[in-house]
MARGU-27224 format. One line per 8 residues: number of its first residue (from 0); their letters; for each residue x, y, z of C-alpha. Coordinates in nm, 2 decimals. Last residue first. Layout:
# MARGU-27224
NUM> A> X,Y,Z; ...
***
This chain:
# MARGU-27224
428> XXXXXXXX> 19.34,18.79,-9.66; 19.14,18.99,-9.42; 18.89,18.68,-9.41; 19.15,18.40,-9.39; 19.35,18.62,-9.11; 18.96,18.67,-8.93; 18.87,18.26,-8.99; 19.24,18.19,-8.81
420> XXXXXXXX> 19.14,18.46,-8.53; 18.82,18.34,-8.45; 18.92,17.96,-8.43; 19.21,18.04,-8.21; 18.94,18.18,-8.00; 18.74,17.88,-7.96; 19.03,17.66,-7.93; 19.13,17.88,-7.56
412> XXXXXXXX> 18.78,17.85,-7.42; 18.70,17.46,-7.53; 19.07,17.42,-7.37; 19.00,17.58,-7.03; 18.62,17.42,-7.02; 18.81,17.11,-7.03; 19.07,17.20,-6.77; 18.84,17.30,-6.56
404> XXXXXXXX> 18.61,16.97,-6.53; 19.00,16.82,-6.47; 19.06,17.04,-6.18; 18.66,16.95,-6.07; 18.72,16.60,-6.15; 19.09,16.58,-5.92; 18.90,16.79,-5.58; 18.64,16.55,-5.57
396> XXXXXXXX> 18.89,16.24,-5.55; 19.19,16.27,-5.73; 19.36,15.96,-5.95; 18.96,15.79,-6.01; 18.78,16.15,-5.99; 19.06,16.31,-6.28; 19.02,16.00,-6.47; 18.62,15.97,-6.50
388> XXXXXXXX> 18.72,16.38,-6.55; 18.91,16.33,-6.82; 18.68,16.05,-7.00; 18.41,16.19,-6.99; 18.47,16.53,-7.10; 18.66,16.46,-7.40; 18.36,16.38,-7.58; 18.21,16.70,-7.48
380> XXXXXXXX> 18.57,16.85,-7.57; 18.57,16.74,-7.96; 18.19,16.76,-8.01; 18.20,17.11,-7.89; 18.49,17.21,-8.11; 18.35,17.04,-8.38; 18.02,17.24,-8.37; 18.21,17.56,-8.34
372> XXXXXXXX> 18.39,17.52,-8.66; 18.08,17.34,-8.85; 17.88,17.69,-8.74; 18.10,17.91,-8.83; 17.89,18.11,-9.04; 17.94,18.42,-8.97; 17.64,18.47,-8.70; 17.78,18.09,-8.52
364> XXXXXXXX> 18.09,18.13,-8.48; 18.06,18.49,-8.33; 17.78,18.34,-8.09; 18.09,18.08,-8.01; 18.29,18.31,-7.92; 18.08,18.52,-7.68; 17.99,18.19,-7.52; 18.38,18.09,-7.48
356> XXXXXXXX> 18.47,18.42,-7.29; 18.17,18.43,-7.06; 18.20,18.04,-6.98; 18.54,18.10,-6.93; 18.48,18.34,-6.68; 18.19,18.15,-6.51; 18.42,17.89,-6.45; 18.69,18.10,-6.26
348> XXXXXXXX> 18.59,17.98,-5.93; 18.54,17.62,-6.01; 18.85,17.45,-5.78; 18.72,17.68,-5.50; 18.38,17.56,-5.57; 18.50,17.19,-5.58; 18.68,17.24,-5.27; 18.42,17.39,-5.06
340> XXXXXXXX> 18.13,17.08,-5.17; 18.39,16.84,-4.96; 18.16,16.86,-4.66; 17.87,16.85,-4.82; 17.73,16.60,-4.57; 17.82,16.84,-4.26; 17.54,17.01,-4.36; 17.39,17.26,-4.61
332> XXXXXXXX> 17.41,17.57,-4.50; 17.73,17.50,-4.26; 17.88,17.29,-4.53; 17.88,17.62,-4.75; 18.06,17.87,-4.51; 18.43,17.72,-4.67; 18.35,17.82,-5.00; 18.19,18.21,-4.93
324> XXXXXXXX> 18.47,18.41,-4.97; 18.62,18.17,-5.30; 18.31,18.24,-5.46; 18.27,18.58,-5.41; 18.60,18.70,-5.57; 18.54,18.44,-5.88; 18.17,18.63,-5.90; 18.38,18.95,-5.87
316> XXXXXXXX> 18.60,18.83,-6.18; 18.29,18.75,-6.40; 18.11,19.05,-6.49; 18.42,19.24,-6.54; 18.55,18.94,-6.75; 18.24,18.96,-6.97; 18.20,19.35,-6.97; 18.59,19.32,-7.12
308> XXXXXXXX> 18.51,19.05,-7.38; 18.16,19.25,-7.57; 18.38,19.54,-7.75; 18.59,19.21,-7.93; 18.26,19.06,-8.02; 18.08,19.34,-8.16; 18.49,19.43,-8.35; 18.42,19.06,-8.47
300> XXXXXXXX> 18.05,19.12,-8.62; 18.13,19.45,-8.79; 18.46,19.26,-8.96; 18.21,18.98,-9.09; 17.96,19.21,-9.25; 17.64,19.37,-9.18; 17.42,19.08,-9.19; 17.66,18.98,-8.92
292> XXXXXXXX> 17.56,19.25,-8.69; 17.22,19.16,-8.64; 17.27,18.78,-8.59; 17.49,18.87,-8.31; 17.29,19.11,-8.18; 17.06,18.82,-8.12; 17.31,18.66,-7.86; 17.38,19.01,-7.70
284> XXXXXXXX> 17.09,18.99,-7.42; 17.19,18.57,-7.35; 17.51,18.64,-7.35; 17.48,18.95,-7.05; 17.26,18.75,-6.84; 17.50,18.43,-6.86; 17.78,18.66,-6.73; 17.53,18.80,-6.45
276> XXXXXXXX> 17.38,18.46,-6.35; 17.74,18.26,-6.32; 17.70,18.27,-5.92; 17.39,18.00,-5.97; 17.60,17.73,-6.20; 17.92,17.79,-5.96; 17.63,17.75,-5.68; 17.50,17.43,-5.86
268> XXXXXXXX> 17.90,17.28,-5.92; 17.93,17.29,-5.58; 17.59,17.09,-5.51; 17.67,16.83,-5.81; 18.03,16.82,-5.62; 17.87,16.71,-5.29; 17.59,16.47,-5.49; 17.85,16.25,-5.66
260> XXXXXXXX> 18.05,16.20,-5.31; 17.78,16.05,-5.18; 17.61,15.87,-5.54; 17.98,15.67,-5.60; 18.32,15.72,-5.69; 18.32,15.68,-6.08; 17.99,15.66,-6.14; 17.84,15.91,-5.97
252> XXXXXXXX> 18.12,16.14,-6.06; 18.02,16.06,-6.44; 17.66,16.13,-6.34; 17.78,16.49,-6.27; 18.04,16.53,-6.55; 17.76,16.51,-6.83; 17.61,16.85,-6.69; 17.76,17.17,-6.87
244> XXXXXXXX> 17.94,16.99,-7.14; 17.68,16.78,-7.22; 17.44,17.05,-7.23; 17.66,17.26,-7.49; 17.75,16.95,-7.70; 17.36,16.89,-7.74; 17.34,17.27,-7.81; 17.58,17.21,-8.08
236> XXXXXXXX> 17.39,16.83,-8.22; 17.11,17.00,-8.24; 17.18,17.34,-8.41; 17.34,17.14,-8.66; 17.00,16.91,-8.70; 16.81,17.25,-8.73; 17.09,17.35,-9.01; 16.96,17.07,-9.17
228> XXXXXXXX> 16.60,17.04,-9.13; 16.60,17.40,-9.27; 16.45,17.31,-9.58; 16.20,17.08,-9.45; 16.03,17.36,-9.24; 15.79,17.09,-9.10; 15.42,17.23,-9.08; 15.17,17.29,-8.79
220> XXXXXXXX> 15.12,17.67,-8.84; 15.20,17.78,-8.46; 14.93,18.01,-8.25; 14.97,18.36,-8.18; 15.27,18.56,-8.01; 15.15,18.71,-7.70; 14.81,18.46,-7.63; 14.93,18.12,-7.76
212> XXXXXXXX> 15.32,18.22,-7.60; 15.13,18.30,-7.28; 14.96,17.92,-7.33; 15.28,17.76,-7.40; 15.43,17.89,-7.06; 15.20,17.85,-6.83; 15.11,17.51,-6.89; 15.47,17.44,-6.93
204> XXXXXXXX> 15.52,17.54,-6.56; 15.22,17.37,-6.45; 15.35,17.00,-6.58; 15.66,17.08,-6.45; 15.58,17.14,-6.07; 15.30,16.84,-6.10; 15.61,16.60,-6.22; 15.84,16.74,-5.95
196> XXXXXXXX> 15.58,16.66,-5.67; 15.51,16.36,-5.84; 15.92,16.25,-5.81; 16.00,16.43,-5.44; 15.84,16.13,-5.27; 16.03,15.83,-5.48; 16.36,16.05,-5.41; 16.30,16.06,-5.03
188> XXXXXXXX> 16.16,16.34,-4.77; 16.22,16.26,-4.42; 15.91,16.43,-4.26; 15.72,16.42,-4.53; 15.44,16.65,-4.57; 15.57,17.03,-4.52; 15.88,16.88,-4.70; 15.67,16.78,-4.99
180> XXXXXXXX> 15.48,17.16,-4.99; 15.84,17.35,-4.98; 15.92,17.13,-5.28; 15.63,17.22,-5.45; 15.67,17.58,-5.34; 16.01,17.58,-5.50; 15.97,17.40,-5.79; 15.70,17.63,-5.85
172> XXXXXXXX> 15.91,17.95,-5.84; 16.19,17.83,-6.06; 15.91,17.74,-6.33; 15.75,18.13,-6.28; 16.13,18.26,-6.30; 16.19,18.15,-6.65; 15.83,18.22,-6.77; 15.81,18.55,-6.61
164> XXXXXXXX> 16.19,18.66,-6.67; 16.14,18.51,-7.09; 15.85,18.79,-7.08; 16.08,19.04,-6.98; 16.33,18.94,-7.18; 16.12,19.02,-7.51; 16.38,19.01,-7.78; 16.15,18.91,-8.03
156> XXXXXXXX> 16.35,18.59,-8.08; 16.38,18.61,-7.71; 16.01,18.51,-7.67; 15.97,18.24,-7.89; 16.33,18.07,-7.71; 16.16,18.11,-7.35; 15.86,17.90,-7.48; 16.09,17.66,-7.63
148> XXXXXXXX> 16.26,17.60,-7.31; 15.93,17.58,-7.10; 15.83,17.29,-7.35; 16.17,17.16,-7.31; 16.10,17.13,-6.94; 15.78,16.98,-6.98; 15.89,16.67,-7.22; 16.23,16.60,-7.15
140> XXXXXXXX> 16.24,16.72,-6.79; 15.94,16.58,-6.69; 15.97,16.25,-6.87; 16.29,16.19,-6.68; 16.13,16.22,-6.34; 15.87,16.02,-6.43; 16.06,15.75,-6.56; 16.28,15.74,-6.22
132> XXXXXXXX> 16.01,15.70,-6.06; 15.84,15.46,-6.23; 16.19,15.23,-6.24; 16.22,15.27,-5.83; 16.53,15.42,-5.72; 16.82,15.35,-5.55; 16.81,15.02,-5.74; 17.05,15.08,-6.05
124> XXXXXXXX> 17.13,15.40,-6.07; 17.34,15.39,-6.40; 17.11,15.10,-6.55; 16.83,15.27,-6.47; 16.94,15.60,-6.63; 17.08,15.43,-6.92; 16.73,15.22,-7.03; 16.55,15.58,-6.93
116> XXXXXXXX> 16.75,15.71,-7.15; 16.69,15.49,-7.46; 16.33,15.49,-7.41; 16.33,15.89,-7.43; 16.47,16.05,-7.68; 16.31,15.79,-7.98; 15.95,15.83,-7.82; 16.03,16.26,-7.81
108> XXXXXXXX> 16.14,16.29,-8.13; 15.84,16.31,-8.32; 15.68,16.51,-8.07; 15.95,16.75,-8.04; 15.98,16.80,-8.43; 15.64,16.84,-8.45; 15.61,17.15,-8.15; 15.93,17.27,-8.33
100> XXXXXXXX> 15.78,17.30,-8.72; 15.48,17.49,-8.54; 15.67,17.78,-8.38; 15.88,17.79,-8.71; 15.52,17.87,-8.88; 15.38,18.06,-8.64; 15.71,18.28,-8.63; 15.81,18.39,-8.97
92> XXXXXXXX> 15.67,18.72,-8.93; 15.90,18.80,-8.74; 16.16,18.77,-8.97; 16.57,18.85,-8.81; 16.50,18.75,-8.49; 16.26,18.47,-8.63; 16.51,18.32,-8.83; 16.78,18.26,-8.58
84> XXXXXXXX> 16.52,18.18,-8.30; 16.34,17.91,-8.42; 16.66,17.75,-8.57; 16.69,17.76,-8.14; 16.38,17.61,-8.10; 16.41,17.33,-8.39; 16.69,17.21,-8.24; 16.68,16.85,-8.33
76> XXXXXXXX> 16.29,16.87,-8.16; 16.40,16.63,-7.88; 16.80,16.60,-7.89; 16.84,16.86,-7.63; 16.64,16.65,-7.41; 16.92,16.40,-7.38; 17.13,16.66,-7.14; 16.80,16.78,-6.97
68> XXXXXXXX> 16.77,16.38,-6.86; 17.10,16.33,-6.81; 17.13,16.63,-6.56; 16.78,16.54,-6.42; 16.83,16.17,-6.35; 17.24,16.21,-6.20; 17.06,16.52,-6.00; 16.82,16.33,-5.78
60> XXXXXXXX> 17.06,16.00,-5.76; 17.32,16.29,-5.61; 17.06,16.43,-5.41; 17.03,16.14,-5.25; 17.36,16.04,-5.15; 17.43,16.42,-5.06; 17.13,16.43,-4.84; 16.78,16.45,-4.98
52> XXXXXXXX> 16.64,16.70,-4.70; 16.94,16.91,-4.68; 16.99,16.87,-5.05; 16.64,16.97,-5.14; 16.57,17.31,-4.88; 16.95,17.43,-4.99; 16.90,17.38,-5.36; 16.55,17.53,-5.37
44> XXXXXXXX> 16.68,17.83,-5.20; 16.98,17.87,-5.43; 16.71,17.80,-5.69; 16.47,18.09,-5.61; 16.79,18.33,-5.54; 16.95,18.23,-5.85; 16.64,18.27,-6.02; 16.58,18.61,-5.94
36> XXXXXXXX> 16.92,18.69,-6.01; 16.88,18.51,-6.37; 16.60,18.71,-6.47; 16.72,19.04,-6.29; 17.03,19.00,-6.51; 16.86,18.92,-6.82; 16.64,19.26,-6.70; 16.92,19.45,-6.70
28> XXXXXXXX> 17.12,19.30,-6.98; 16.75,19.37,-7.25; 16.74,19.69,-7.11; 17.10,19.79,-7.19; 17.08,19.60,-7.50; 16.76,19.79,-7.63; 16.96,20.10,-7.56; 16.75,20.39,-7.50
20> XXXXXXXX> 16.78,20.36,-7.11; 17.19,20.33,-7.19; 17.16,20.70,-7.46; 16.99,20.87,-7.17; 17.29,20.77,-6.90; 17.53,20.85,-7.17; 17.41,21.20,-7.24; 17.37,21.33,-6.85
12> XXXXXXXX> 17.74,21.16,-6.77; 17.83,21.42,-7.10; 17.63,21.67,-6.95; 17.77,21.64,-6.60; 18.11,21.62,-6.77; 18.08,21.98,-6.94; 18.05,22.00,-7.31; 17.66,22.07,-7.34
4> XXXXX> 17.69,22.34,-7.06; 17.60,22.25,-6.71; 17.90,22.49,-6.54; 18.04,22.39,-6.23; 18.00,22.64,-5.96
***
């Protein structure tokens, strides 16, 4: 019989296993993980029920207003909720007044965010879609859905993923019964009907959401944190980089082919987005570690980052597995108008492990200071973005802008990196 005894490998499995349930990262991972697989189910299921009924051409209008629209919405509150989190994570008791310096900021932005984009949205629809409906669709993404945001944000300063599941999966749950209700009542469901069911879906969301934050957390000091204005503004203009280069490409397809073929690679680039739920799990339950290990030192924070690359890439390698298996089942779930959505995900299998390796490097960036580095490496490729892959859908169809898509993400991935080793030579030295 094997023995038990403190050196023996059931003990040692024994030990691990009670040192992972103590782990605040180990429980923060699992339930990021069950966050984002809940939604993934909740939005694959919304995806399916709303392209079918939409049809590429009309999902594609759909998604050209809600990927600009969360894209621009970034702007409102110049990243006040993410300066929210930096300082919070590290002083609680700072929170009621950071909470309150991002409810101003957003309001204050909010009339500057949101002319100007609904100007460009019409103008890059044209008349697929009514004016007010297109309006309200925008408004509901850059004012409810950044209210939602923010909520999510208060929590994780305090590291409670838990709460940021409830919220999270709560909005991904009403978009879903809305939806599910507008189908119920519309026989062909259109854009124009979809918009107030979307605007109701939003509205309860961030209803939800401020008023858990009220009752957990306590209610914002309305002030302006003028000191930090700056480093807000940098936060900003990063996360703005971040959106653009996760959903700019979409009404750039639009664009440069047309609504059709725009909606079949929004709906492969949507399952890449879904399949990615265990590496964006994982950065989202180190991203305050981060912070924690560079008021240690720099070397601490860069051996965090080193020890975090290999659960990325294991994370990330099965999803590329799955993807390519289930490509060529996808126009059977959605119909024969997505016919060219297998490409694209073949095209974007690897996607969610670059997204792994370049979010670990750019929290690094961003605890030691980097934050000027990493900034210019976002503004550098999300400017890029548009142009390669208006090229890449002109010379190659579908199948050219996701390659190109790639490519992007390939070199944001590989500069990232260099970055972190040229700032660890100048530190060593």
């Amino acid at each position: 019989m094997q023995s038990n005894t403190p050196g023996s490998v059931p003990s040692k499995v024994k030990n691990l296993i009670g040192q992972a349930r103590k782990s605040s990262l180990v429980r923060n991972t699992l339930s990021y993980t069950v966050n984002f697989g809940l939604q993934l189910v909740i939005q694959l299921a919304f995806f399916m029920l709303i392209s079918r009924n939409l049809g590429a051409e009309g999902y594609g209008v759909f998604i050209s207003i809600t990927s600009a629209s969360i894209i621009a919405g970034f702007i409102i509150g110049l990243g006040s909720e993410y300066l929210l989190v930096q300082r919070v994570a590290v002083d609680p008791d700072a929170f009621p007044r950071y909470f309150g310096h991002a409810l101003i900021m957003m309001a204050l932005t909010l009339p500057l965010v949101a002319i100007p984009m609904i100007v460009f949205l019409h103008y890059l629809v044209g008349d697929t879609i009514s004016l007010l409906h297109l309006s309200v669709i925008s408004l509901t993404d850059l004012i409810f859905t950044r209210l939602v945001v923010l909520a999510a944000q208060a929590y994780m300063a305090f590291d409670k993923a838990n709460k940021q599941l409830f919220i999270n999966a709560f909005m991904a749950i009403s978009k879903l019964v809305f939806l599910i209700a507008a189908t119920s009542l519309n026989s062909k469901l259109t854009v124009s009907d979809w918009t107030w069911w979307y605007f109701a879906s939003g509205l309860l969301s961030a209803i939800v959401a401020i008023a858990l934050v009220f009752r957990d957390l306590g209610r914002p000091i309305m002030t302006i944190v003028r000191e930090d204005l700056r480093l807000s503004s940098l936060y900003c203009v990063e996360f703005l980089a971040i959106g653009s280069m996760k959903d700019l490409d979409k009404p750039v397809v639009v664009h440069a082919i047309d609504a059709h073929a725009g909606g079949q690679y929004a709906a492969g680039f949507r399952i890449i987005d879904a399949a990615s739920a265990p590496v964006r799990a994982f950065l989202y339950a180190t991203y305050t570690h981060h912070f924690r290990h560079a008021e240690v030192g720099r070397e601490n924070s860069y051996s965090f980052a080193l020890k975090l690359l290999p659960a990325a890439v294991g994370l990330a390698l099965p999803v590329a597995i799955g993807l390519f298996v289930i490509a060529d089942y996808i126009p059977l779930v959605l119909g024969e108008d997505f016919a060219e959505t297998p490409s694209v995900i073949k095209c974007l299998a690897f996607y969610p492990l670059l997204m792994g390796l370049s979010g670990i490097g750019a929290d690094l960036l961003r605890a030691i200071g980097h934050q000027k580095v990493r900034m210019a490496l976002l503004i550098f490729t999300s400017l890029a973005l548009v142009p390669v892959v208006w090229f890449g859908a002109i010379m190659g169809g579908l199948v050219g802008a996701a390659l190109f898509r790639f490519a992007v993400q390939s070199a944001l991935t590989l500069l990232t990196w260099a970055a972190i080793l040229v700032s660890r030579k100048r530190n060593a030295a």
